[in-house]
C-alpha positions as CSV (number, residue, x, y, z in Angstrom):
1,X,76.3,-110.5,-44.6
2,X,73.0,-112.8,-44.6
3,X,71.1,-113.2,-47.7
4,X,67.2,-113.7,-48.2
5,X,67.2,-116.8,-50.3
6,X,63.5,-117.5,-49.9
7,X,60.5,-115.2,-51.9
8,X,57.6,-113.7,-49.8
9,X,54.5,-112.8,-51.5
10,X,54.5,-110.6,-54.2
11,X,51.8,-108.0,-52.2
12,X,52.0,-106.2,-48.8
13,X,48.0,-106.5,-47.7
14,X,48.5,-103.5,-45.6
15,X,51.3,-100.8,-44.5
16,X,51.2,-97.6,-43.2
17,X,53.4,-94.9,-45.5
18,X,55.9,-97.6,-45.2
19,X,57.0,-97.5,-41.9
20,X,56.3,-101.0,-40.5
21,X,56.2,-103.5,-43.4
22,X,55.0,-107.0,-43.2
23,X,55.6,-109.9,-45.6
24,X,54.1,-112.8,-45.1
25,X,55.8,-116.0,-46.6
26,X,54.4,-117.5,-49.8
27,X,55.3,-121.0,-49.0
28,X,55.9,-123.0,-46.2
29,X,59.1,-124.7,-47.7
30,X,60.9,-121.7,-46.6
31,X,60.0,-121.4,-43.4
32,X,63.6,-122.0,-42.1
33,X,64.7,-119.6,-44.5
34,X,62.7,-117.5,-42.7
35,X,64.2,-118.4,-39.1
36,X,67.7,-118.3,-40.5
37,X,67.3,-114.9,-41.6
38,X,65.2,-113.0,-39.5
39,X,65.7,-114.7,-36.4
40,X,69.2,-116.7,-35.9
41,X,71.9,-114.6,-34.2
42,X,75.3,-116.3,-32.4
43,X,75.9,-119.2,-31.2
44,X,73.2,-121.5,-32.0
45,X,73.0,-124.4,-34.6
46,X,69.7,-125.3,-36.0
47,X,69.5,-128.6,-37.2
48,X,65.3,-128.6,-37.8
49,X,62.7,-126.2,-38.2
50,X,59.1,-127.2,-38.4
51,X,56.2,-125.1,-38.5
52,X,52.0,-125.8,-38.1
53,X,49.3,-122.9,-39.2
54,X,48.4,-121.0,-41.8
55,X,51.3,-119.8,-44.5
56,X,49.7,-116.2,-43.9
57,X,50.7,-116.4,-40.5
58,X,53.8,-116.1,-40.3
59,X,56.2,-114.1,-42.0
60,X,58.8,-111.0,-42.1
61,X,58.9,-107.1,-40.7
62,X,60.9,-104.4,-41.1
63,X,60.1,-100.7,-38.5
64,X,61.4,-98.4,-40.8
65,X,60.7,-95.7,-38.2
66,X,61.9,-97.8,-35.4
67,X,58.3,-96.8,-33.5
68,X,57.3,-100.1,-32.1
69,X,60.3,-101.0,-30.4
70,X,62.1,-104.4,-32.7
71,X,63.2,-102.4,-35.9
72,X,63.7,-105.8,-37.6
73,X,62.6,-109.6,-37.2
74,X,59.9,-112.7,-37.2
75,X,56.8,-112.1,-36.9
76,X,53.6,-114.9,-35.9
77,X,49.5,-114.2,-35.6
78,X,46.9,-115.5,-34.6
79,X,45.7,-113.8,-38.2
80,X,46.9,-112.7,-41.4
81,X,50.7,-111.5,-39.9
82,X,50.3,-108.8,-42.7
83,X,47.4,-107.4,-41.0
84,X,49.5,-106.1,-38.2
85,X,50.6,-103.3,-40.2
86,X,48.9,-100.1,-39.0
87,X,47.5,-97.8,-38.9
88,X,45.1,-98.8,-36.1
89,X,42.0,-98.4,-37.8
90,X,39.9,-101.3,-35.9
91,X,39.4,-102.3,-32.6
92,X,38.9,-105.9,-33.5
93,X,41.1,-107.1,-36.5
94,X,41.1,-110.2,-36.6
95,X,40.8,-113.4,-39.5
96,X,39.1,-116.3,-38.8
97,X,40.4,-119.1,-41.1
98,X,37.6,-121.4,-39.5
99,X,39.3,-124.4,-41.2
100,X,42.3,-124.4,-38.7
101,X,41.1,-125.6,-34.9
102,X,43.4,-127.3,-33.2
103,X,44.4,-128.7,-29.5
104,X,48.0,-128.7,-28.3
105,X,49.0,-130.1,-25.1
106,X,51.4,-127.3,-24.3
107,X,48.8,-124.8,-23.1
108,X,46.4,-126.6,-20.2
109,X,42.9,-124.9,-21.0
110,X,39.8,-125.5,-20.3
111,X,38.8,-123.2,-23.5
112,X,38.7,-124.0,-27.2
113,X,41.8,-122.5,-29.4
114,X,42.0,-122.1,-33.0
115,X,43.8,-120.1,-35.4
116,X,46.7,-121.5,-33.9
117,X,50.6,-121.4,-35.1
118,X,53.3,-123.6,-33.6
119,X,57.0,-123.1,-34.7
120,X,59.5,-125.7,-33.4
121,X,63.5,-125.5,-34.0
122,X,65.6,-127.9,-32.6
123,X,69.2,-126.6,-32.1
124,X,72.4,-126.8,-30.2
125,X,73.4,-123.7,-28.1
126,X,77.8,-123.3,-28.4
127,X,77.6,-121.8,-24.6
128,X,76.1,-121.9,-21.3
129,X,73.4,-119.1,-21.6
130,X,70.6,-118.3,-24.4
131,X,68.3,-115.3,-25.4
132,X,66.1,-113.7,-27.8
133,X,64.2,-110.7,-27.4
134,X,60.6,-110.4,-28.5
135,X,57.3,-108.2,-28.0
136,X,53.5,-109.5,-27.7
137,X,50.7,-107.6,-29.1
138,X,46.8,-108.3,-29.4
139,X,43.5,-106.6,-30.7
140,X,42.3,-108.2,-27.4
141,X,43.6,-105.0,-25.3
142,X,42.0,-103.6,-23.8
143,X,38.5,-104.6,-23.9
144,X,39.5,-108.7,-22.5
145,X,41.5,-107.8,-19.8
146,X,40.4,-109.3,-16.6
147,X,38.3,-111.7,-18.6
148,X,38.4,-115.5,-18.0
149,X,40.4,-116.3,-20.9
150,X,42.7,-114.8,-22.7
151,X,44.9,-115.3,-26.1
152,X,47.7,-117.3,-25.4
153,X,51.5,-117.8,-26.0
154,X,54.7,-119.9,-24.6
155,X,58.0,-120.0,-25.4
156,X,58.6,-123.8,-24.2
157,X,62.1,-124.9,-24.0
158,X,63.1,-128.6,-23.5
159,X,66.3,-130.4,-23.8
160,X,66.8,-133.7,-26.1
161,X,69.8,-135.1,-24.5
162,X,67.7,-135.7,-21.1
163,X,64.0,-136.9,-19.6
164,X,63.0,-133.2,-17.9
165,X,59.5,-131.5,-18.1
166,X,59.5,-128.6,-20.9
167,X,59.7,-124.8,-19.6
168,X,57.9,-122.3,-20.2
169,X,59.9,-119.1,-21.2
170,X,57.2,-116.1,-21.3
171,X,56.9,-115.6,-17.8
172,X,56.9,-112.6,-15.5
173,X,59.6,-112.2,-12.5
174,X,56.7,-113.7,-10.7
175,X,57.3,-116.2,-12.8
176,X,53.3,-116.1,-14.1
177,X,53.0,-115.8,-17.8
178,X,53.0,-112.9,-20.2
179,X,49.3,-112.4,-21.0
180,X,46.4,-110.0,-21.1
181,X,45.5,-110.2,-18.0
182,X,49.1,-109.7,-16.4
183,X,50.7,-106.8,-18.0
184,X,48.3,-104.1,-19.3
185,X,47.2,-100.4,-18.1
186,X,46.9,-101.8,-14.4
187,X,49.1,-104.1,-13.7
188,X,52.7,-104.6,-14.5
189,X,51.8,-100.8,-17.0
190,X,55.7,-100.5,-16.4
191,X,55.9,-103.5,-19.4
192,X,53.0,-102.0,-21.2
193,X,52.3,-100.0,-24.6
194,X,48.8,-98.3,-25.2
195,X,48.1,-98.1,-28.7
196,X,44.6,-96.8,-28.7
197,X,45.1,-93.0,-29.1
198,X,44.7,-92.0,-32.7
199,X,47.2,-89.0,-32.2
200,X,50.1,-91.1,-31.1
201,X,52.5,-92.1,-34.2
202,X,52.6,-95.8,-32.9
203,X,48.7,-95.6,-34.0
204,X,49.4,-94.8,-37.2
205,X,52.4,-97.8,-37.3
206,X,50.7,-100.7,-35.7
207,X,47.0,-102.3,-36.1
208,X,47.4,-104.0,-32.3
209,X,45.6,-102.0,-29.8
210,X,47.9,-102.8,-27.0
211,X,50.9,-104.4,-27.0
212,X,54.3,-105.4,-24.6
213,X,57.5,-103.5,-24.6
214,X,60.6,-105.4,-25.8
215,X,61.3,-107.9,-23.3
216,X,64.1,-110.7,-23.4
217,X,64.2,-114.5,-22.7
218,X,66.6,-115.8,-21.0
219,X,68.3,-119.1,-19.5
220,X,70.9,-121.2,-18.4
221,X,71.7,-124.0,-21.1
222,X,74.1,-126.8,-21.6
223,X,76.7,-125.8,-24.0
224,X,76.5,-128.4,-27.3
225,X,73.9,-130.7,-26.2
226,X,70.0,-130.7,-28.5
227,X,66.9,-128.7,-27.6
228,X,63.9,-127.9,-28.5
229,X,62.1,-125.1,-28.5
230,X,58.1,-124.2,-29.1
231,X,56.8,-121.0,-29.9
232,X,53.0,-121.3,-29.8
233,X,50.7,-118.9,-30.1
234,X,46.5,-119.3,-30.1
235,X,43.4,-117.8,-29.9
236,X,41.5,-119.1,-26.9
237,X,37.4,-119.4,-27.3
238,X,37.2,-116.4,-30.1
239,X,38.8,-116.3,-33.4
240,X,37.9,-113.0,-34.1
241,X,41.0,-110.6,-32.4
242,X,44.2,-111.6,-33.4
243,X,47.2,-111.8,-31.1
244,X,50.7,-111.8,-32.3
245,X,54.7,-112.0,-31.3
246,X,57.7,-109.9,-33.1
247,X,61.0,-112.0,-32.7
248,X,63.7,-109.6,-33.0
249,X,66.1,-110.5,-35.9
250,X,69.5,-112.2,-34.8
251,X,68.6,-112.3,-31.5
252,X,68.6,-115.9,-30.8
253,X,71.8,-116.1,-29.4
254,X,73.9,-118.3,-27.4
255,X,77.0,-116.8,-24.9
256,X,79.0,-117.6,-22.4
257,X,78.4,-116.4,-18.5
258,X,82.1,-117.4,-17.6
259,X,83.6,-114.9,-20.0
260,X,86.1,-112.5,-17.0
261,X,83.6,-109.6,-15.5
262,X,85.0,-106.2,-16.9
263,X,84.8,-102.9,-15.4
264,X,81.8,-101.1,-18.0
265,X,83.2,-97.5,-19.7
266,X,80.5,-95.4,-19.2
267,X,80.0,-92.0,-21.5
268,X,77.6,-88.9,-22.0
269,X,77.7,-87.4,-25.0
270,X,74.8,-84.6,-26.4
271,X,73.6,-85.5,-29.8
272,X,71.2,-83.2,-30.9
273,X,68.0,-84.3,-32.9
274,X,65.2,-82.7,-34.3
275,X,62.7,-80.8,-32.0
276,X,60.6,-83.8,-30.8
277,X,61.9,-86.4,-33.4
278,X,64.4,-89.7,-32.9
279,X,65.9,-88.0,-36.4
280,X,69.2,-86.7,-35.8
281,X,70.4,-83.1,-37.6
282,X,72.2,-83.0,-40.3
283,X,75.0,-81.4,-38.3
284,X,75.6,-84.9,-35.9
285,X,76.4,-87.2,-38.3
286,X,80.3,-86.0,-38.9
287,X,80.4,-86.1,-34.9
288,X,78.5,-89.9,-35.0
289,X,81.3,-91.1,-37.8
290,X,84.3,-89.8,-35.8
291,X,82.9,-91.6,-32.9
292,X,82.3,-94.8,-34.5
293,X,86.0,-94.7,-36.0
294,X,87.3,-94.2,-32.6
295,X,85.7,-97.1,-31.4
296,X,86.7,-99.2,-34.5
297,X,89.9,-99.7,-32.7
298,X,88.2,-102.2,-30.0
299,X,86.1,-104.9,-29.3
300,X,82.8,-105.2,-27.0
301,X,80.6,-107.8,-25.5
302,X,78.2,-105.0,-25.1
303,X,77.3,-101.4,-25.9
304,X,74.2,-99.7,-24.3
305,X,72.5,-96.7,-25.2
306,X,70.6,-94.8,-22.8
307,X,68.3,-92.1,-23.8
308,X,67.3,-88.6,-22.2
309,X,65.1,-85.8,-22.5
310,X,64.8,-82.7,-21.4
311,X,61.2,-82.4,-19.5
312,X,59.2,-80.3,-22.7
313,X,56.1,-83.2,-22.8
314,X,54.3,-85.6,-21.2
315,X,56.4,-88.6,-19.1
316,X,55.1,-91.1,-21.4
317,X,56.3,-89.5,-25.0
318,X,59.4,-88.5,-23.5
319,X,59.5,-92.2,-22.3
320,X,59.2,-93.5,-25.7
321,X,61.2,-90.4,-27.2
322,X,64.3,-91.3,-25.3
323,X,63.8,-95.0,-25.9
324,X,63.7,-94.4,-29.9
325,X,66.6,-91.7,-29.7
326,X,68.8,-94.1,-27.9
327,X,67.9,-96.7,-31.3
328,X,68.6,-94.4,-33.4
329,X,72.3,-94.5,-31.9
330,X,72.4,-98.1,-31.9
331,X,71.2,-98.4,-35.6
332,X,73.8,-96.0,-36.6
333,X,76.5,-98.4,-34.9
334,X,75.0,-101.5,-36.6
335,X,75.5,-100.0,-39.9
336,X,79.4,-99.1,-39.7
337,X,82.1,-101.5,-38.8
338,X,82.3,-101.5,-35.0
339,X,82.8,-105.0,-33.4
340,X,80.1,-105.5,-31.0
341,X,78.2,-109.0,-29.8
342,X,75.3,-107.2,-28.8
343,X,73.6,-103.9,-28.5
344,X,70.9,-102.6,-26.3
345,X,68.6,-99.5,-26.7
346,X,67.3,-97.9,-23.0
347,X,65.3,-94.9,-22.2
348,X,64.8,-92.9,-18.9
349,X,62.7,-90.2,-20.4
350,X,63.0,-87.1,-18.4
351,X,63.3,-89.0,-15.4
352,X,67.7,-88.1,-14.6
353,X,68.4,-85.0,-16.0
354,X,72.0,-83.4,-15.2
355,X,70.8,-79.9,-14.6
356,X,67.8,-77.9,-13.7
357,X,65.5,-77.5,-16.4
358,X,65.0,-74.0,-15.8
359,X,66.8,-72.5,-19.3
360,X,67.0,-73.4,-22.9
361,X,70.4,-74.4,-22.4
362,X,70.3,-76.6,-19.5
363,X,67.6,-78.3,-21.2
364,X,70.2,-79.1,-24.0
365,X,72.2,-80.3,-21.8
366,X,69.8,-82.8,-20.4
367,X,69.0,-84.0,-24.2
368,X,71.4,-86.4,-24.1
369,X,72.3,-90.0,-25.2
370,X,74.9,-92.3,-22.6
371,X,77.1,-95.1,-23.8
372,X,78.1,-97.8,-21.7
373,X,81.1,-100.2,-23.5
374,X,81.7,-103.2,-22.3
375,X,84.8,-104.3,-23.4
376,X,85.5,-108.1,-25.1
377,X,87.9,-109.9,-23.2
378,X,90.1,-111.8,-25.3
């Protein structure tokens, strides 16, 4: 079990009915506290954590309600972190702390930044491969995109042990890098979260108007040798609409790719939740505990959920429905005593339904959540 051994300030600035709290640290002293807790997953080694920016930027969340898509983690700004918190009731939140302009050589600009933060851990990865899993938001959605410059953010990676350039993890599959301009309404929407509808819950959760889906980092390492890594994040000409990263907790990981491919178990089973909810009835949980005791008996590298609805709704809620009902499953798992490396939460919306949806029934039917096990070998 990890332990908090470091004390955030005393007050939340800002919540919303206490479904996404933020606390921002008090002191920078604890900082690694901070990354050892909410952060660190398997695998890795930290041996120094160093952090530039304001105290107020940086900091802890918990998504009670599991609406944004990281329940749990890190979180930096470009602001106050704690003004993140929903719900969305401006347009342009943002804190200016004036006194903090800076210039790293990390991000090639011709603009001015400020408000910066810059966390740096060096570490040693135990394997071969290394992830984390993260989401970017900003007030800047959607009224910047397309403009010149945008806020910006890198996850740079370099090793210690040799002379090689630094590389930049927040990139695209095109390999150009996560900003404004490249994934909003228009253009990679696939990767994209709207938060500027007032009837949406994730308005009522989150202060960013716009914001990324959960997306991983990933690479090829060499197993027990030093890196680095920066995480840098900036305002670029403005310092008026923060920007932001959530760093999903244990999720900086190292594994091994060699590990003997195994055949994945896949399984469909029909949990029922409430009508239009990620809550399950009362009624499941005696069928969730008798699963979770069957699968006491093994080990996996991986589980994934995968979540469907039937098609009642628009494609996009039932999008994020079936995303949130599949995390509902894996929160469940994380709580009892199955052992699992690693979970992972999907959703496919209406979009593979098993039967018609022409009757209540069949509709049931397609209110399902999959399981695919993939089993440890030893």
């Amino acid at each position: 079990m990890r332990f908090v051994l470091f004390f955030f300030s005393l007050f939340i600035y800002k919540y919303s009915s206490a479904q996404f709290v933020v606390k921002p640290l008090s002191t920078r002293n604890h900082v690694q506290e901070l990354v050892n807790n909410y952060f660190l997953g398997d695998g890795i080694k930290i041996t120094k954590v160093s952090y530039k920016g304001k105290i107020e930027a940086i900091g802890a969340f918990t998504d009670y309600n599991n609406c944004v898509g990281i329940p749990k983690g890190m979180a930096l700004s470009t602001g106050s972190v704690s003004a993140i918190a929903g719900p969305n009731y401006r347009n342009n939140t943002g804190a200016n702390f004036g006194d903090y302009f800076f210039f790293d050589e990390s991000l090639i600009t011709k603009a001015s930044q400020c408000d910066g933060v810059v966390l740096e851990i060096e570490f040693i990865p135990l394997y071969d491969s290394l992830s984390f899993k993260f989401q970017f938001g900003s007030e800047e959605y959607p009224e910047f995109v397309g403009k010149e410059f945008n806020d910006m953010f890198l996850f740079e990676l370099k090793p210690m042990f040799i002379k090689a350039k630094p590389k930049n993890l927040a990139i695209l599959p095109d390999k150009k890098m996560i900003s404004i301009n490249n994934v909003n309404a228009k253009k990679n929407n696939e990767l994209y979260i709207d938060n500027t509808n007032p009837n949406n819950t994730l308005y009522q959760t989150i202060e960013w108007d716009g914001l990324t889906k959960p997306m991983y980092v990933g690479t090829r390492v060499h197993a027990d040798n030093p890196y680095h890594l920066k995480i840098l994040l900036t305002d670029i000409e403005d310092c008026e609409y923060d920007s932001g990263v959530l760093l999903e907790a244990y999720s900086f990981r190292s594994f091994s790719s060699k590990a003997k491919k195994t055949l994945p178990i896949k399984k469909s089973y029909a949990f029922q939740f409430e009508n239009n909810k990620a809550t399950f009835i009362k009624s499941q949980e005696n069928k969730l505990k008798q699963l979770a005791d069957s699968l006491y008996r093994f080990s996996f590298d991986s589980i994934v959920a995968i979540g469907h609805t039937d098609n009642n709704g628009t494609d996009s809620a039932n999008q994020i429905l079936s995303e949130l009902r599949a995390q509902a499953i894996i929160e469940y798992f994380k709580n009892t005593k199955i052992k699992c490396v690693n979970y992972t939460a999907l959703g496919k919306g209406s979009t593979v339904p098993l039967v018609p949806n022409i009757s209540e029934s069949n509709k049931a039917v397609n209110r399902r959540v999959e399981l695919i096990f993939y089993p440890k070998i030893k």
